[in-house]
Structure formats: structure tokens, C-alpha cells
C-alpha positions, -999 to 999 in steps of 0.1 A, spaced: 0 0 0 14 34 -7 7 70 3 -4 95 -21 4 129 -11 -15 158 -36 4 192 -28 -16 219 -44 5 251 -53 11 276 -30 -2 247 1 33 245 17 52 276 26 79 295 2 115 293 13 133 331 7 167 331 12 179 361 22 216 356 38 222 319 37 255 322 59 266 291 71 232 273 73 232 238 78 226 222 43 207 191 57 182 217 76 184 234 41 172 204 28 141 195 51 135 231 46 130 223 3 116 185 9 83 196 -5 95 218 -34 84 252 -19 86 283 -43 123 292 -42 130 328 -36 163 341 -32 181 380 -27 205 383 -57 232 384 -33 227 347 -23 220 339 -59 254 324 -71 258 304 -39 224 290 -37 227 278 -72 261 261 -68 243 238 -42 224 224 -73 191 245 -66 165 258 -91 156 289 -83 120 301 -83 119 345 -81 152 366 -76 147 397 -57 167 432 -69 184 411 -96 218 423 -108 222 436 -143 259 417 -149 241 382 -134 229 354 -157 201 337 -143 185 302 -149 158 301 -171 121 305 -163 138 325 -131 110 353 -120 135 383 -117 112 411 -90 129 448 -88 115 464 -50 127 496 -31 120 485 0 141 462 25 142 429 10 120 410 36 96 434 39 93 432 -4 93 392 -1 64 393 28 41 416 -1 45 399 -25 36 360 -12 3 379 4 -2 392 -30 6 354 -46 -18 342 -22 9 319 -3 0 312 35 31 307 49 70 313 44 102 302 58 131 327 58 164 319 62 187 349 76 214 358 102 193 378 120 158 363 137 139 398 144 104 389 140 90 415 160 100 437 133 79 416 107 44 423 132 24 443 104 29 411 90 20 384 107 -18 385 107 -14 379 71 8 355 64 26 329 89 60 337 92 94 314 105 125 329 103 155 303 107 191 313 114 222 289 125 206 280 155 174 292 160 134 290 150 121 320 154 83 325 150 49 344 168 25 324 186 -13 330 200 -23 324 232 -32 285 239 -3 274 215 9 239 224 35 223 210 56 186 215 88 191 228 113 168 236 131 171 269 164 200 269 147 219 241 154 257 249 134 286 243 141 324 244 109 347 254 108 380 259 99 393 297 78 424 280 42 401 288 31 382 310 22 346 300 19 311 317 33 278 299 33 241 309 64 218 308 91 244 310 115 256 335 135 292 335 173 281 334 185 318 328 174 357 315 143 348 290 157 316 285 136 285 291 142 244 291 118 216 283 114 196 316 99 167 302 94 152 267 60 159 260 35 193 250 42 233 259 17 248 257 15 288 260 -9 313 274 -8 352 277 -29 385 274 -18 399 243 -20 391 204 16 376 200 40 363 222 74 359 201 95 327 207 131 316 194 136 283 200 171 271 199 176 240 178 213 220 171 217 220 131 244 192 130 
């Protein structure tokens, strides 16, 4: 007996690359198991490709590049996330993963009641939750949360400043006053 798995376009979330780094490239791969639109900032274009990638939508192209063909090439003015977050709510998309250096979602807020964001660096999933959020966790898995609201979880112990541990395998779940509470949950990419 087999599974049969019907994706419909635009169903999983876009990947945008904007500062690769040194991202883990079996992450990099979960991240692409399900062939999500590829969008990439020109400045991660050459080194994106050279892992073998086919690149969906370039954003601020160069002039002096040469880019694969049937490659969606968008020219913005504004910063580069903020450009990417428009135009998947404009596509329609649901959801995006970003990959970047930097995992400042509170920035993204305007945002977020319109599309789901995760932004992934080295070492961290960062991403905005709503109250009653529960999620399985196993045991040691560390979260970062801002002290700026008050909210109540379940399964986790504070270990240091904003930093909390899993106690147990098992759910967290998460309740606050407030729209959003902002998590960044540390993760070990090897």
C-alpha cells in the first residue's frame, strides 16, 4: 500500500533566502523536501545555485548576473524582507520560511496576521504564537521569550534571563494577554 500525497501550489510555505551564511545544508534540505517556491536575494543567488538549486523568483536582480531560465526576476525599493512578505500575500501563499542571520520577527508584526512567518538562522526557529499554543517538545529543548508580557506555559523551567528548558518530553503549551507572544527556539543543526 502506498501514500499518495497531492500538494496543491502555493499549500506549503515558500523558502526566501535572504543571507544563507553558514546554514546547515541538511536543515536546508528539510527546509526544500516539498518543493516550496524558491526565492532568493541576488546576493545569495550564485551560492544558492552552486548547491544544485532551481531557483523560483530573484529579488533586486543584478544587471551583470545570468540567471536560470524561467527564473521570476522582482525589482523592489524596500528592504528585501519586507518586499518578499508583499508579494507572497499578494501570490496568495499562506506561509513562508526565511532563512537569515538575523531572527527579528517583532520587526515583521504588520505582517503576521497575514501570512505565517518562521524565520530560521544557525541555530534558531524564530516564529509568533497566540495564546493557547501547544506544541511537543522533547526534553532540553530551549526557548528564548521576551519578559515584555506576562504569559503562563506548561512543561518548561526558567534556566537563565528569557531563557527557558523543556522539563519533560511531552507538550508546551502557552498562554498570555496579548495578540503575540514571540518565541526563538534554539535547535542544534548538526
Amino acid at each position: 500500500m502506498s501514500s499518495h500525497h497531492i500538494i496543491r501550489e502555493k499549500q506549503e510555505p515558500a523558502l526566501y533566502i535572504h543571507q544563507l551564511g553558514d546554514f546547515n545544508e541538511e536543515y536546508l534540505g528539510q527546509l526544500l523536501e516539498w518543493s516550496p517556491t524558491l526565492i532568493v536575494n541576488s546576493s545569495e543567488y550564485e551560492k544558492v545555485i552552486s548547491l544544485g538549486l532551481k531557483v523560483d523568483v530573484v529579488l533586486n536582480p543584478s544587471t551583470k548576473q545570468d540567471y536560470q531560465e524561467n527564473t521570476r526576476l522582482i525589482e523592489k525599493m524596500k528592504a528585501d524582507v519586507l518586499e518578499v512578505l508583499e508579494f507572497l500575500i499578494e501570490e496568495g501563499y499562506q506561509a513562508v520560511n526565511i532563512i537569515d542571520q538575523d531572527g527579528q520577527l517583532p520587526d515583521l508584526i504588520d505582517y503576521i496576521p497575514q501570512i505565517n512567518i518562521v524565520i530560521f538562522t544557525t541555530y534558531t526557529k524564530n516564529y509568533a504564537i497566540q495564546t493557547g499554543f501547544k506544541v511537543w517538545k522533547p526534553k532540553g529543548t530551549e526557548f528564548q521569550i521576551p519578559l515584555t508580557n506576562y504569559f503562563e506555559t506548561s512543561n518548561l523551567l526558567p534556566n537563565q534571563k528569557e531563557r527557558f528548558e523543556v522539563i519533560n518530553d511531552g507538550f508546551v503549551e502557552f498562554t498570555f494577554a496579548g495578540t503575540y507572544l514571540f518565541l526563538r527556539e534554539y535547535y542544534d543543526p548538526t
